[in-house]
C-alpha beads as a LAMMPS data file, in Angstrom:
LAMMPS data file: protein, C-alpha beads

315 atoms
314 bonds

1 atom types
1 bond types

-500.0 500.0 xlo xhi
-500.0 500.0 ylo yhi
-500.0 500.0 zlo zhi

Masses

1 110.0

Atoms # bond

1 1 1 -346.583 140.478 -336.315
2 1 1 -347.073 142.244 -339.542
3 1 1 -343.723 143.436 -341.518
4 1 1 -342.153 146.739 -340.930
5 1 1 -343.094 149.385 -344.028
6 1 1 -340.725 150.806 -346.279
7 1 1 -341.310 153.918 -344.323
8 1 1 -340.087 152.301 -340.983
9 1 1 -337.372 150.928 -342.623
10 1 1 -335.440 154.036 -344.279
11 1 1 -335.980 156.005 -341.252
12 1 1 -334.408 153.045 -339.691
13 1 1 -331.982 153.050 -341.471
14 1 1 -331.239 156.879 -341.532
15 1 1 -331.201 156.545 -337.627
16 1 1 -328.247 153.714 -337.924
17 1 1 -326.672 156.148 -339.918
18 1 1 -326.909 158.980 -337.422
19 1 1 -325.740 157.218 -335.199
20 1 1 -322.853 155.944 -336.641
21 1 1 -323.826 152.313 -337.271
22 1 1 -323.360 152.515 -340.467
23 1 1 -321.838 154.115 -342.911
24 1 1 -322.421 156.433 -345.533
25 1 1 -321.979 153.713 -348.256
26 1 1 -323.423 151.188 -345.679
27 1 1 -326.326 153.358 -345.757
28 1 1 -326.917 154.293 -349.547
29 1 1 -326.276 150.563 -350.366
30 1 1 -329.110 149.243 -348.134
31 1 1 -331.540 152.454 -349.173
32 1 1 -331.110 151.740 -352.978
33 1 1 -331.577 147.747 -352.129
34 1 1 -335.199 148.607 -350.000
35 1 1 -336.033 151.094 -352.747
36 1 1 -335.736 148.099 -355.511
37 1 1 -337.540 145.479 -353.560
38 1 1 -340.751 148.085 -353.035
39 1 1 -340.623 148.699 -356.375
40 1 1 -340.746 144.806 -357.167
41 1 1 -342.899 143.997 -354.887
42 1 1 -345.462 146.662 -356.034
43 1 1 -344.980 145.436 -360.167
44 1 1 -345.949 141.657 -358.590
45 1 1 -348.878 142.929 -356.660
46 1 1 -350.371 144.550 -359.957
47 1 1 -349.915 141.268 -361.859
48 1 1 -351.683 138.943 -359.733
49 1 1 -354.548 141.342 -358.664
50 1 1 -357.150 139.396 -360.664
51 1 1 -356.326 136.522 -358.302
52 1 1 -355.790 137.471 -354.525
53 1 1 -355.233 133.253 -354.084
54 1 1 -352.262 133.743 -356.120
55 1 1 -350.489 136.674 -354.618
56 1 1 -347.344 135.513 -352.799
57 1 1 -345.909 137.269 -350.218
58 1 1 -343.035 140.138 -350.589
59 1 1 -339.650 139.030 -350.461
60 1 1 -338.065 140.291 -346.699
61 1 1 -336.121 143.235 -346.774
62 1 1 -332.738 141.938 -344.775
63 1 1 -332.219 143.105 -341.338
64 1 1 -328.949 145.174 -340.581
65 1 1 -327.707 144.330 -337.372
66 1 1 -324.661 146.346 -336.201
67 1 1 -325.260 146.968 -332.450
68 1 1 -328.123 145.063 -331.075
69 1 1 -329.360 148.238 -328.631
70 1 1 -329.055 150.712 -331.613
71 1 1 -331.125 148.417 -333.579
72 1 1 -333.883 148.077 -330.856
73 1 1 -334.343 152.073 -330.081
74 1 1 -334.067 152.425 -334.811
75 1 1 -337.224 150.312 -334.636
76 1 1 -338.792 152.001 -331.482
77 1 1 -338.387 155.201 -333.395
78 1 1 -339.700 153.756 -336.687
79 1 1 -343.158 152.837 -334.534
80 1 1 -343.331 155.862 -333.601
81 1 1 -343.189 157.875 -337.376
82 1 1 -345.910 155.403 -338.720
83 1 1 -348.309 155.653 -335.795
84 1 1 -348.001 159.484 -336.306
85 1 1 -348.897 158.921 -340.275
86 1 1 -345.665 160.550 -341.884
87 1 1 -345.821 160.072 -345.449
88 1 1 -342.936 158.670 -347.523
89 1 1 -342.460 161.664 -349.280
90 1 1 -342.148 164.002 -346.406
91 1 1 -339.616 161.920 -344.716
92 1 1 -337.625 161.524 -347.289
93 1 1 -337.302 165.566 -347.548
94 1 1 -336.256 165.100 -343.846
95 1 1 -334.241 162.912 -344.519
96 1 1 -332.913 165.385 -347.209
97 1 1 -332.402 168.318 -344.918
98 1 1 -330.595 166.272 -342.186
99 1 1 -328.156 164.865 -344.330
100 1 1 -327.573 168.285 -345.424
101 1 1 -327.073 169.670 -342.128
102 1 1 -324.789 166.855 -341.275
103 1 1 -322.723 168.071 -344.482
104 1 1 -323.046 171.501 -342.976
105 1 1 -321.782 170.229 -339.298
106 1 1 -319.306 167.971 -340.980
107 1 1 -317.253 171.173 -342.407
108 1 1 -317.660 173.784 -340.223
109 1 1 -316.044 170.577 -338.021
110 1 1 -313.743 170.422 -340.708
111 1 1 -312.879 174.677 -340.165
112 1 1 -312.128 174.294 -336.805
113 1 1 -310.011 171.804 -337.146
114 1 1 -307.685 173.606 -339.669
115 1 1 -308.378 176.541 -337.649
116 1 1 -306.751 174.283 -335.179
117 1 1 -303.922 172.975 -336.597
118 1 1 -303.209 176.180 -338.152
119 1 1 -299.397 176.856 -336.719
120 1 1 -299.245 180.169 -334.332
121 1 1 -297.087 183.113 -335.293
122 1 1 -294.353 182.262 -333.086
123 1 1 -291.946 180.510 -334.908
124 1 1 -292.460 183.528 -337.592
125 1 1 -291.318 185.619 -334.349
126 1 1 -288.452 183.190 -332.789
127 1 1 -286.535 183.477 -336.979
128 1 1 -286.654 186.753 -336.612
129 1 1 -285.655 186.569 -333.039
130 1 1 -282.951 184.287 -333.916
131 1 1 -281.681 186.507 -336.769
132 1 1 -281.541 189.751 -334.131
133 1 1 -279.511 187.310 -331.951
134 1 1 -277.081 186.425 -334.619
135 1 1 -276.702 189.899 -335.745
136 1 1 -275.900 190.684 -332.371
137 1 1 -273.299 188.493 -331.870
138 1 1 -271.738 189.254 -335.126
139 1 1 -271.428 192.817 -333.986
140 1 1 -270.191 191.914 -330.267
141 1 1 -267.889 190.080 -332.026
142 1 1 -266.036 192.848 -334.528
143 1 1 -266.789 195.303 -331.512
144 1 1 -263.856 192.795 -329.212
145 1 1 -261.668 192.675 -332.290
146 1 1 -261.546 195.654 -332.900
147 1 1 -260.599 196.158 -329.352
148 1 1 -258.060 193.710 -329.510
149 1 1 -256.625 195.487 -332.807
150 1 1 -256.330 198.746 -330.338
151 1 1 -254.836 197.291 -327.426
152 1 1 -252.461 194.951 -330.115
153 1 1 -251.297 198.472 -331.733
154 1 1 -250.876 200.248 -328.150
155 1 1 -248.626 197.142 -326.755
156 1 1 -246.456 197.486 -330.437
157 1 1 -245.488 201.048 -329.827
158 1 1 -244.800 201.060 -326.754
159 1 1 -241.880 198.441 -327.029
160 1 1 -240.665 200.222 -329.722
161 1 1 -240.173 203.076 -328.069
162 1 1 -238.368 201.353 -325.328
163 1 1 -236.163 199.864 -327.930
164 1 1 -235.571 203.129 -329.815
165 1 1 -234.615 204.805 -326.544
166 1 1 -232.429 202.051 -325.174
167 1 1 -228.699 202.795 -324.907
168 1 1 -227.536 202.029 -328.194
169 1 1 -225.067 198.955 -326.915
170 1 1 -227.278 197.772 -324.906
171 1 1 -229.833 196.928 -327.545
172 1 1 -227.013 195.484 -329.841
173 1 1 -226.359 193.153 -327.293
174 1 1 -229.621 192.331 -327.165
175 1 1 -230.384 192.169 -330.900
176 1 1 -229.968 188.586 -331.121
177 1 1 -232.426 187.614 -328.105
178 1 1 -234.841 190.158 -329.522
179 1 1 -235.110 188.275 -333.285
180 1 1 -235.167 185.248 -331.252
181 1 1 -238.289 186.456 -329.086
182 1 1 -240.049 187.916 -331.952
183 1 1 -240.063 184.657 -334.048
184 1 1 -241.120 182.459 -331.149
185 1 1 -244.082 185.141 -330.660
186 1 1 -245.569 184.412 -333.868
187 1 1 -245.628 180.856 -333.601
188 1 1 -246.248 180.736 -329.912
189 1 1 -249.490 182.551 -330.889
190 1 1 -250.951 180.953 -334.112
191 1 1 -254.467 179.599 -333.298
192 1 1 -256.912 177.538 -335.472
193 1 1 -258.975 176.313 -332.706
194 1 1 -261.912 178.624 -333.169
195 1 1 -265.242 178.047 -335.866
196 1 1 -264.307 181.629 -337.102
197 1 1 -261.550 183.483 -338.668
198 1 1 -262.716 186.564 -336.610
199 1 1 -262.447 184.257 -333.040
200 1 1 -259.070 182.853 -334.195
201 1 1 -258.046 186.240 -334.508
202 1 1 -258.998 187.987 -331.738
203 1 1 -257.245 185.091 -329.772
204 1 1 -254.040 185.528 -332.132
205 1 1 -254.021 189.145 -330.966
206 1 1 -254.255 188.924 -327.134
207 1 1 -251.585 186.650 -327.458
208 1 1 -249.117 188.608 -328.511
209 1 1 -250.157 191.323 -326.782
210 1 1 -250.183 189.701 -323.228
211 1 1 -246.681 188.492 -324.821
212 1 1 -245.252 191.747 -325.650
213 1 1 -245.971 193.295 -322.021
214 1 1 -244.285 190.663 -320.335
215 1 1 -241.150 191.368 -322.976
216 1 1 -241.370 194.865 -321.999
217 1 1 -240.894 194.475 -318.459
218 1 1 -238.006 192.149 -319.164
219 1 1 -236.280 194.690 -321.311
220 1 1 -236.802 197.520 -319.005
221 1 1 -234.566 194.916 -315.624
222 1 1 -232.527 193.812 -318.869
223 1 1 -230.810 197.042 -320.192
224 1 1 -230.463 198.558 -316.389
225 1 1 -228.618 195.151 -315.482
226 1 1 -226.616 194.550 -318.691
227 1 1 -225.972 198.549 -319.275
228 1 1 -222.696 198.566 -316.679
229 1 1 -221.555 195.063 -318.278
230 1 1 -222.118 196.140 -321.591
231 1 1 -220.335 199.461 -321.324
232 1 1 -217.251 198.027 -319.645
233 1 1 -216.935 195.381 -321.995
234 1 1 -216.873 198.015 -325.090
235 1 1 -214.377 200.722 -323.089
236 1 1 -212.208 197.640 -322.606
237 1 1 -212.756 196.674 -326.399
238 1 1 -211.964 200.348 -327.755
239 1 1 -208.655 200.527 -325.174
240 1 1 -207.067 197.709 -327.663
241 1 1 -208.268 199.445 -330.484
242 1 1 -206.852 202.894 -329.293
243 1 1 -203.259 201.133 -328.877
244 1 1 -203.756 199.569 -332.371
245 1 1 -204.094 202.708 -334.283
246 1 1 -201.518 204.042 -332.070
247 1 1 -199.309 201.378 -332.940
248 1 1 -200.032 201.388 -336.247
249 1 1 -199.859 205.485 -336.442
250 1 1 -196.146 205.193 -335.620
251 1 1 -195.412 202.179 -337.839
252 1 1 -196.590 204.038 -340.109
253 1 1 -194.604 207.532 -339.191
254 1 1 -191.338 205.005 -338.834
255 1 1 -191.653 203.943 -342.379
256 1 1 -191.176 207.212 -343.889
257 1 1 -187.860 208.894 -345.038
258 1 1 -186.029 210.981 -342.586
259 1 1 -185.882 214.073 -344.701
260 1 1 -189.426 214.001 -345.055
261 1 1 -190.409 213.484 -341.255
262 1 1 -188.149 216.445 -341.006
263 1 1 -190.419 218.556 -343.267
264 1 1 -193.606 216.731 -341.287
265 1 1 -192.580 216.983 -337.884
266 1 1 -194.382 219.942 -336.867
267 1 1 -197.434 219.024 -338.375
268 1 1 -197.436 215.570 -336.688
269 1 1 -197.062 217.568 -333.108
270 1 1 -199.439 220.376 -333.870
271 1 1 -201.845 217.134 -334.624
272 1 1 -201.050 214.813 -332.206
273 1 1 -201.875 218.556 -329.448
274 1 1 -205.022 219.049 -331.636
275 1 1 -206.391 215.647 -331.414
276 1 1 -205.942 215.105 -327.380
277 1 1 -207.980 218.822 -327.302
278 1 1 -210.539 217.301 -329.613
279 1 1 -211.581 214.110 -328.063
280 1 1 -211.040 215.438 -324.310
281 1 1 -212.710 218.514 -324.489
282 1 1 -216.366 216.232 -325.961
283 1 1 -219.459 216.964 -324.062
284 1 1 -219.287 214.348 -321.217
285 1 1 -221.987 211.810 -321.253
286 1 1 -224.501 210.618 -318.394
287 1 1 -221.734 208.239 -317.107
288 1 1 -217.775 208.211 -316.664
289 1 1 -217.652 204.874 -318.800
290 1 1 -219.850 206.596 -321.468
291 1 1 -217.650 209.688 -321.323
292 1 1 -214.591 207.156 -321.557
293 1 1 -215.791 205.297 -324.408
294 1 1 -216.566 208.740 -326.525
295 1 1 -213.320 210.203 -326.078
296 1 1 -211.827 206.633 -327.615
297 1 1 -213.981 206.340 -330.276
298 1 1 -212.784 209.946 -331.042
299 1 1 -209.306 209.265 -330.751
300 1 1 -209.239 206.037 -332.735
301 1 1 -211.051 207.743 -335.305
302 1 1 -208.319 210.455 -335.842
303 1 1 -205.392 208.273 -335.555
304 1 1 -206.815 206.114 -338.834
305 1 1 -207.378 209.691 -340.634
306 1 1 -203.734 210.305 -340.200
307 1 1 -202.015 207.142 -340.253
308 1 1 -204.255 207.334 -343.858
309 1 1 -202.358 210.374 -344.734
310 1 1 -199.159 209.521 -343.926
311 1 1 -199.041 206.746 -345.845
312 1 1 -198.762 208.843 -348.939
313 1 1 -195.185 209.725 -347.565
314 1 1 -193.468 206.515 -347.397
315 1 1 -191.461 205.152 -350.427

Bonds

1 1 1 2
2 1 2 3
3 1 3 4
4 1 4 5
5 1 5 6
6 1 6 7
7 1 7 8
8 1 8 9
9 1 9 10
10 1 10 11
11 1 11 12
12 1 12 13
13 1 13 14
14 1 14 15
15 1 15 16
16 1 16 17
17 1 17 18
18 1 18 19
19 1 19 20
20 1 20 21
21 1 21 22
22 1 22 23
23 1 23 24
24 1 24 25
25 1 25 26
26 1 26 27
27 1 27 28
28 1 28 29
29 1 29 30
30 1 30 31
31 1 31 32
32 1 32 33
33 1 33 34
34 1 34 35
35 1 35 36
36 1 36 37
37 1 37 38
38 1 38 39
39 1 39 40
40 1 40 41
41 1 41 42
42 1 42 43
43 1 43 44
44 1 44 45
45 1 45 46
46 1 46 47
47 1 47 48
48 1 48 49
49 1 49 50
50 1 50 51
51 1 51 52
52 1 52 53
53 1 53 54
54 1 54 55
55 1 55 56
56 1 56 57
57 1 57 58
58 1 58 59
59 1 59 60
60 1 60 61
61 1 61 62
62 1 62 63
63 1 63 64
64 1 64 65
65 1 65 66
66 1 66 67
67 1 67 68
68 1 68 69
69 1 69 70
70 1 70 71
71 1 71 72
72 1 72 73
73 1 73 74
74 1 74 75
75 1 75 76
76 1 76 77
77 1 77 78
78 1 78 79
79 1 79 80
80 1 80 81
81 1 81 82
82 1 82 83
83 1 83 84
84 1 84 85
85 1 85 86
86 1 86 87
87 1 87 88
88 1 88 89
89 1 89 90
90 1 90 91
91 1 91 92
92 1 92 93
93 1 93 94
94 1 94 95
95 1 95 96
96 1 96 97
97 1 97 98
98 1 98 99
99 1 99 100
100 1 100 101
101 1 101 102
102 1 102 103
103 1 103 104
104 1 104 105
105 1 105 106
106 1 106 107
107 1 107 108
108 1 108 109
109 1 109 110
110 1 110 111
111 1 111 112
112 1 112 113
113 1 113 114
114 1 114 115
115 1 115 116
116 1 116 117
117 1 117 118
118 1 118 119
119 1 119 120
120 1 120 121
121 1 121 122
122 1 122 123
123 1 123 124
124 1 124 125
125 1 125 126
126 1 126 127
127 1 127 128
128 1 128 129
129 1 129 130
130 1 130 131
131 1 131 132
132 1 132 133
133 1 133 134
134 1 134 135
135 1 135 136
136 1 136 137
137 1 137 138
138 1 138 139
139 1 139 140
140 1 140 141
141 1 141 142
142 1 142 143
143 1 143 144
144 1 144 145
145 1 145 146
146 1 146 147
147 1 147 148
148 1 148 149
149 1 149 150
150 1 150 151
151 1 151 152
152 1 152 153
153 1 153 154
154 1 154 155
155 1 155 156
156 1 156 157
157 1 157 158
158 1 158 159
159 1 159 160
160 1 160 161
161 1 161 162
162 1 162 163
163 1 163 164
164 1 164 165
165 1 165 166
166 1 166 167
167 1 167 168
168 1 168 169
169 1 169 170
170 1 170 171
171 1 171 172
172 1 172 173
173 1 173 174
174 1 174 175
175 1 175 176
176 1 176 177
177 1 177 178
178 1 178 179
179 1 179 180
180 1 180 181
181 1 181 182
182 1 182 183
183 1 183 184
184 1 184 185
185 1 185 186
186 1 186 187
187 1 187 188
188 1 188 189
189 1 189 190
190 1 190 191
191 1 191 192
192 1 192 193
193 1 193 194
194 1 194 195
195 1 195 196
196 1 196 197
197 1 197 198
198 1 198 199
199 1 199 200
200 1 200 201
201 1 201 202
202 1 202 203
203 1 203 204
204 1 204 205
205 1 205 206
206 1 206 207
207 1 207 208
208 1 208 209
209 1 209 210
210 1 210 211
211 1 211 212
212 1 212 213
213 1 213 214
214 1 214 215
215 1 215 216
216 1 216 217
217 1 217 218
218 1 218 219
219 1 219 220
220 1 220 221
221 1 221 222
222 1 222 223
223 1 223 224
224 1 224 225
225 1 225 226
226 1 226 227
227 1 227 228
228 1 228 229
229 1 229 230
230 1 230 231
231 1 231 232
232 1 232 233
233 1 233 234
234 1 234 235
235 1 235 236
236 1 236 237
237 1 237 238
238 1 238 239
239 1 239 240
240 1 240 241
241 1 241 242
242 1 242 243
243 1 243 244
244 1 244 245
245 1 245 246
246 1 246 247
247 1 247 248
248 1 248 249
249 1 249 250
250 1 250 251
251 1 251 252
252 1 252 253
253 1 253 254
254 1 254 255
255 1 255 256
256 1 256 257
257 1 257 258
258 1 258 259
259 1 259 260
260 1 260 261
261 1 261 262
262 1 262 263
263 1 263 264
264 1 264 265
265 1 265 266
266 1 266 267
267 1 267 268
268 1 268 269
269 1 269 270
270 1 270 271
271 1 271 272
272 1 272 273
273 1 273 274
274 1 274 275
275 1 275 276
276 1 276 277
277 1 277 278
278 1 278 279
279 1 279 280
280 1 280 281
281 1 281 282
282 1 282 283
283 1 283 284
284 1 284 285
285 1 285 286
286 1 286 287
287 1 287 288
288 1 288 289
289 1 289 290
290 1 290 291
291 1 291 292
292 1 292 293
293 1 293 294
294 1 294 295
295 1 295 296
296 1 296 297
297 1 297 298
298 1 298 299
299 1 299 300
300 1 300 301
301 1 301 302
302 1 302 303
303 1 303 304
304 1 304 305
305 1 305 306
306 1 306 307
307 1 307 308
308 1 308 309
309 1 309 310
310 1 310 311
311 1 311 312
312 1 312 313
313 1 313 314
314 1 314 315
């Protein structure tokens, strides 16, 4: 069997490469190496033409054998070109324009796989998505503290009212428990247990104000059930200081000089008349104890007026 042509053995070789045999530096490697044994094999031939008994025979172009079935159907199709009389040159411009298609193929390959991998718009979308949704909750946010500032405000005034418009003993005697109450609100509702300052003190705020209705309502059964106890408590209080001003009125009166309280007498009765007028003839208040402890406080604050005076007059 005669020995495949140089032909045959590029387009061979070209095939392997199609096919993926071989590659690309598989393939120029073995092209350059049958290239440079024609060409030797052609300089040898010229020197021993003068001789044909002296001619040896071409050195073999080494087989490449990657895939025994490839390799049978590369030299099927190599038959084929040299029975149809292809010329060297004309293959090799084939070979030319295939390997430039295959560059072609290779990168518009290449394009659609970038085009590929090229990331969708949506995470684009979901940041600005994510920035609505955290502006959102920033304003839902100042929207319920500010509601909680409202409702904080509301709560304030209206126990201060009720303690502005409680009877006046009543919310003496209830002074102390009210400091008390107030102090044990503000630590009662400190909270740090919330990410944000803004969380911490919304939560600060509905504390106290759930706290101060509940204190209201206690105040409002407080100064109804403590208003009798209270009031009897001061009338009883402002009896004993009635009889010590009275007491100390005439101590007073006893001390001075006879001659004098004989000059003063009239006075001290035109006073003493005067006084009783004064303090029992006061607008009477909602209740009899009220009405009782009022005319006292009158009395009691005559009788130091005078017993003041009459001081002058003793020796």
């Amino acid at each position: 069997m005669s020995k495949p042509s140089l032909t045959n053995e590029l387009t061979r070789l070209y095939e392997l490469l199609e096919k993926g045999a071989i590659t690309q530096e598989e393939y120029e490697e073995h092209k350059a190496l049958l290239l440079n044994q024609a060409r030797g094999a052609s300089s040898k031939s010229d020197e021993y033409s003068s001789d044909p008994a002296q001619t040896k025979p071409a050195a073999e172009v080494p087989q490449i054998i990657i895939n025994q079935s490839s390799s049978a159907a590369a030299s099927s199709s190599a038959t084929a070109v040299a029975k149809n009389g292809g010329c060297l040159k004309s293959i090799l411009a084939a070979i030319g324009f295939l390997v430039v298609f295959g560059v072609i193929l290779k990168a518009c390959h290449g394009d659609e796989k970038a085009a590929a991998s090229t990331p969708a718009p949506e995470p684009a979308a979901q940041t600005v998505t994510n920035t609505d949704s955290q502006e959102d909750a920033q304003e839902n946010i100042q929207a319920v503290l500010q509601s909680a500032k409202q409702e904080n405000a509301a709560a304030n005034d209206e126990i201060n009212t009720l303690w502005t418009n409680m009877d006046v003993d009543v919310r003496n005697h209830l002074k102390p428990q009210q400091l008390a109450w107030n102090r044990q609100k503000k630590k009662q509702c400190q909270s740090n247990q919330y990410p944000t300052p803004e969380q911490n003190q919304i939560e600060h705020l509905n504390c106290e104000t759930s706290l101060t209705h509940t204190r209201i309502s206690e105040l409002e059964i407080l100064q109804n059930q403590l208003y009798t106890e209270v009031k009897e408590a001061k009338l009883q209080k402002l009896k004993q200081e009635a009889d010590d001003s009275l007491e100390v009125l005439q101590t007073t009166w006893d001390a001075i000089p006879e001659s004098i309280k004989d000059q003063l007498s009239s006075n001290v009765k035109s006073w003493t008349k005067s006084a009783d007028n004064e303090c029992d003839s006061a607008k009477p208040a909602d209740t009899d104890v009220q009405t009782d402890i009022n005319r006292l406080t009158c009395k009691i604050k005559l009788m130091k007026a005078k017993t003041k005076e009459l001081e002058g007059y003793k020796i």
